[in-house]
C-alpha positions in Angstrom: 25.7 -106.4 -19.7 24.5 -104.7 -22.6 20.7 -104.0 -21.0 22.4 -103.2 -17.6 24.3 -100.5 -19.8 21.5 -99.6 -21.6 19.6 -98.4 -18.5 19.6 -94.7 -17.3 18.6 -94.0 -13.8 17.0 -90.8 -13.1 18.7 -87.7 -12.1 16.2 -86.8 -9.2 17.1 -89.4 -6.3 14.5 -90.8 -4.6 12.1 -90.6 -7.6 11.1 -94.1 -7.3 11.6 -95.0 -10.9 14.2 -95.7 -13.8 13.8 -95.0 -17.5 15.3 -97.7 -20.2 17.2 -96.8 -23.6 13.9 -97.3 -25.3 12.5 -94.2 -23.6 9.8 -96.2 -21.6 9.5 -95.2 -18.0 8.9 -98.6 -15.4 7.6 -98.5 -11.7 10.4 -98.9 -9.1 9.6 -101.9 -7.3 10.6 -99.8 -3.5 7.3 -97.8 -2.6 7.6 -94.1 -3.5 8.1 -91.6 -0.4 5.4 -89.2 0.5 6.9 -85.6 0.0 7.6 -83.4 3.1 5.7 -80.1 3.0 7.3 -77.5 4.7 5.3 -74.3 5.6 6.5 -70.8 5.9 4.7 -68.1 8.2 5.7 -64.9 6.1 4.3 -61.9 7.9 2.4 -59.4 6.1 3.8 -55.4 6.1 0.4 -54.7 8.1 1.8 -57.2 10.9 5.3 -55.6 11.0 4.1 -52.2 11.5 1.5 -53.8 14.3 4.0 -55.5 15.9 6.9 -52.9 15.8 4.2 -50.3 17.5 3.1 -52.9 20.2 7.4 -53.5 21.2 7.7 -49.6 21.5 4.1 -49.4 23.6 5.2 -51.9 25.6 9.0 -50.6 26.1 7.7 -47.3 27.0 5.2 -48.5 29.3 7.8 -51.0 30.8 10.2 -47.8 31.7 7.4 -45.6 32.5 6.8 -48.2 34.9 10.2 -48.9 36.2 10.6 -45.0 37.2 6.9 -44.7 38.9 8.3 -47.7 41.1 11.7 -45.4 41.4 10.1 -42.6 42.7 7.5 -44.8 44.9 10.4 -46.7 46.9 12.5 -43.6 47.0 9.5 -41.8 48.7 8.8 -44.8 51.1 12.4 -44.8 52.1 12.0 -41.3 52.8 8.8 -41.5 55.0 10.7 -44.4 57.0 13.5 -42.2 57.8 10.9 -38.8 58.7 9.1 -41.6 61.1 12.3 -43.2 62.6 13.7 -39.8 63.0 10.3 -38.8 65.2 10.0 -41.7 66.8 13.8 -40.8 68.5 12.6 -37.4 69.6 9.6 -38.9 71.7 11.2 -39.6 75.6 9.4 -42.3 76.9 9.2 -41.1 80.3 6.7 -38.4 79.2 3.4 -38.7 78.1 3.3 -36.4 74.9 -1.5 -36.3 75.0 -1.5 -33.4 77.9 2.1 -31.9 76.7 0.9 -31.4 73.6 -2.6 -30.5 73.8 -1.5 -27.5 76.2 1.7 -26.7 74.5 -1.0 -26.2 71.2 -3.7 -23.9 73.6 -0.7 -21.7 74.8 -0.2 -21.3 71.1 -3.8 -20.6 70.0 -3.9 -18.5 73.0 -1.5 -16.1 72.2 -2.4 -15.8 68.8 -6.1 -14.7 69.8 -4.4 -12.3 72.3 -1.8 -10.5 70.1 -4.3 -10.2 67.0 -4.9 -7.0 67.8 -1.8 -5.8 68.0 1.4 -4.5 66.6 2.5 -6.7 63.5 5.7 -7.8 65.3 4.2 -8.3 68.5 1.6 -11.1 66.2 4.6 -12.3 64.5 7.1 -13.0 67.3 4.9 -13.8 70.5 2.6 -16.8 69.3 5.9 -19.1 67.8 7.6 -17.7 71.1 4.6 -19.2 73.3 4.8 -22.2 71.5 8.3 -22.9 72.1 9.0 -21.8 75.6 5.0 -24.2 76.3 6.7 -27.1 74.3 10.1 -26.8 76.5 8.2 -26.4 79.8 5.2 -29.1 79.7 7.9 -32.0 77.1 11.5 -30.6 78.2 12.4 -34.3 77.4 11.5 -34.2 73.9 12.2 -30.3 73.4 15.8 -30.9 74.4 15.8 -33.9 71.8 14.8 -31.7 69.4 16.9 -29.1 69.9 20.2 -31.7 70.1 18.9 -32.6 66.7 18.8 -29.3 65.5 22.3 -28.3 66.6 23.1 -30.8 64.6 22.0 -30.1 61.5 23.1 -26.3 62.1 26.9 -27.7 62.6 26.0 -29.6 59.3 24.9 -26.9 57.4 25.7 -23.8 58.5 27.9 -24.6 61.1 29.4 -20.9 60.9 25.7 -19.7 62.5 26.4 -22.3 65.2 29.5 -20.9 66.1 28.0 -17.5 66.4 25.2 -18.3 68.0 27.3 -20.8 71.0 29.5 -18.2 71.0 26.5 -15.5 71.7 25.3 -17.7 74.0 28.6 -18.3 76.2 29.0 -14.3 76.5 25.5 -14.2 77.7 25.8 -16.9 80.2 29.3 -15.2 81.6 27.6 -11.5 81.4 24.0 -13.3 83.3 26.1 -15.0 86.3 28.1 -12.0 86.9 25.3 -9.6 86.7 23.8 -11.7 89.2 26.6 -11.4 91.2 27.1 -7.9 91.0 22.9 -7.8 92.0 23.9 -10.3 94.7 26.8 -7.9 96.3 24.2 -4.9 96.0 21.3 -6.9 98.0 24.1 -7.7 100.6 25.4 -3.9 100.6 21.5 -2.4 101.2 21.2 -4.5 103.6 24.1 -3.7 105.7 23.4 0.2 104.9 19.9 -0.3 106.5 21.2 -2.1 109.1 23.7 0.5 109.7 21.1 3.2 109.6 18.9 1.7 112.0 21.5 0.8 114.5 22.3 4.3 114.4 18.6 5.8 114.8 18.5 3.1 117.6 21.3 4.3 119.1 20.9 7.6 118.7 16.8 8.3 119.6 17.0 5.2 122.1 14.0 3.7 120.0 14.2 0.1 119.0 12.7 0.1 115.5 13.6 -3.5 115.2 10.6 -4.4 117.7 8.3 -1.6 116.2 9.0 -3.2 112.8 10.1 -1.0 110.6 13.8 -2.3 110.1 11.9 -5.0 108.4 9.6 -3.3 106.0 12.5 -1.2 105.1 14.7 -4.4 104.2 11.6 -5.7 102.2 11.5 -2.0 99.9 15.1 -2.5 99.4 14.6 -6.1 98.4 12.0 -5.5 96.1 14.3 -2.5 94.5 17.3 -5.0 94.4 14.5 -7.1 92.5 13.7 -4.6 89.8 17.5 -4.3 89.5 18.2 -7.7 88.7 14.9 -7.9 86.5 16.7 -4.9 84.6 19.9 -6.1 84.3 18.7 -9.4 83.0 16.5 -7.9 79.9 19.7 -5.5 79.1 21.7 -8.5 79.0 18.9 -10.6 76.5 18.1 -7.8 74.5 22.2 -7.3 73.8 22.7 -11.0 73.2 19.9 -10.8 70.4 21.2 -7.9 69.0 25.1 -9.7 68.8 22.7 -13.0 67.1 22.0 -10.2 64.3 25.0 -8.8 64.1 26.4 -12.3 63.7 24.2 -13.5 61.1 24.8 -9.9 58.9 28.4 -10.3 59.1 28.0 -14.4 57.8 25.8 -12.5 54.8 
C-alpha cells in the first residue's frame, strides 16, 4: 500500500508513463500513441486581396452578364411579335412578288417624275402613289393594314380617329348626294334636249333624230354633266382635307 501510495501518475494523460516518489521516471508497459498533427491553411494578406478582387470581377461580370441576356431576350421577344404581327397582314389569297414589285415602280416612278417640281408636289405625290399602288395591286393586305392602324389610332389617339371617321362620314353623305344632285342634272339635260328637238322637229318638220344630231347633242351634255360631277367631287375632297386640318389644330 505504501509503494501504490508512493506512486504519482503524470498530469498529461495519455503520456505513456508514470514517475515514482524517488523521482525516477519508468516506461509504461501500453505502447505510446503517435501524436495527431493537425495543419492549418492560413492565407497570406496577398491571397485575401487576390481573392476579394477575383469575387468582385466575377460578380460584376456575372450581372453584366445577366443584363446583356435581359436585353437579348427582351429584343427577341420583340422581333417575334414585329414578325407575327406581319405575318397577319399578308392575305393568303394574294401573291405579294408582282404586288409589291409594282406597288415599289409606281413609287420610284413618281419620285423621278415630280423631282423637278414644286417641293409639295415631291413631298405629297410619291407616298400618295405608293399608297393608292399598294391598295389597288394588295387591297387584301392594304385593308389589313389599315384595320391595324385604326386600331392603334383608337389606342392612342383615339380623339384623331374620331375626327377623322367623323370627316369621313360627312364626306361620304356630301359625295352620294352630290352624285345625286349630278344624277338629277344628267336626267334634266336630257329631257331639255329632248324637249328642244321635239320642238325643232315639230316646228321645221326635220327629223334631227335620223340626221343625228339629237345624239351628238346628248353626248356634249354628257360630257358637261361629266366635268360637273368631276368638279363637284374635288370640291368635296379638297373640303374634307381641309375639315382633317382643322380637326387635328383644334386636338393641338
Amino acid at each position: 500500500m505504501a509503494a501504490e501510495e508512493g506512486v504519482v501518475v503524470n498530469a498529461a494523460e495519455g503520456s505513456g508513463s508514470w514517475t515514482s516518489s524517488s523521482g525516477q521516471t519508468k516506461l509504461s508497459i501500453y505502447p505510446t500513441p503517435i501524436p495527431e498533427l493537425m495543419l492549418l491553411d492560413t492565407p497570406s494578406a496577398l491571397e485575401k486581396q487576390i481573392g476579394m478582387v477575383r469575387r468582385e470581377i466575377t460578380g460584376y461580370y456575372t450581372g453584366v452578364h445577366s443584363k446583356a441576356q435581359g436585353v437579348i431576350d427582351r429584343w427577341i421577344s420583340v422581333e417575334e411579335k414585329v414578325e407575327t404581327r406581319i405575318k397577319s397582314f399578308r392575305d393568303p389569297t394574294e401573291p405579294l412578288n408582282p404586288g409589291l414589285l409594282y406597288t415599289g415602280i409606281s413609287a420610284l416612278t413618281t419620285s423621278v417624275l415630280t423631282r423637278s417640281r414644286a417641293l409639295p408636289t415631291r413631298i405629297l405625290l410619291p407616298p400618295t402613289a405608293l399608297v393608292g399602288a399598294f391598295m389597288y395591286f394588295l387591297p387584301g393586305t392594304a385593308s389589313r393594314v389599315g384595320a391595324y392602324a385604326e386600331e392603334l389610332e383608337d389606342r392612342y389617339v383615339p380623339r384623331i380617329g374620331e375626327i377623322r371617321r367623323t370627316s369621313v362620314a360627312h364626306s361620304g353623305i356630301a359625295w352620294e348626294r352630290a352624285k345625286e344632285g349630278t344624277a338629277a342634272g344628267r336626267e334634266s339635260v336630257s329631257k331639255g334636249v329632248k324637249n328642244v328637238v321635239e320642238s325643232i322637229e315639230q316646228g321645221t318638220g326635220l327629223n334631227l333624230k335620223a340626221m343625228g344630231w339629237a345624239q351628238e347633242v346628248r353626248k356634249e351634255a354628257q360630257s358637261v354633266a361629266n366635268v360637273a360631277q368631276k368638279d363637284i367631287k374635288e370640291a368635296i375632297e379638297s373640303k374634307g382635307s381641309s375639315g382633317d386640318s382643322e380637326g387635328s389644330k383644334r386636338l393641338a
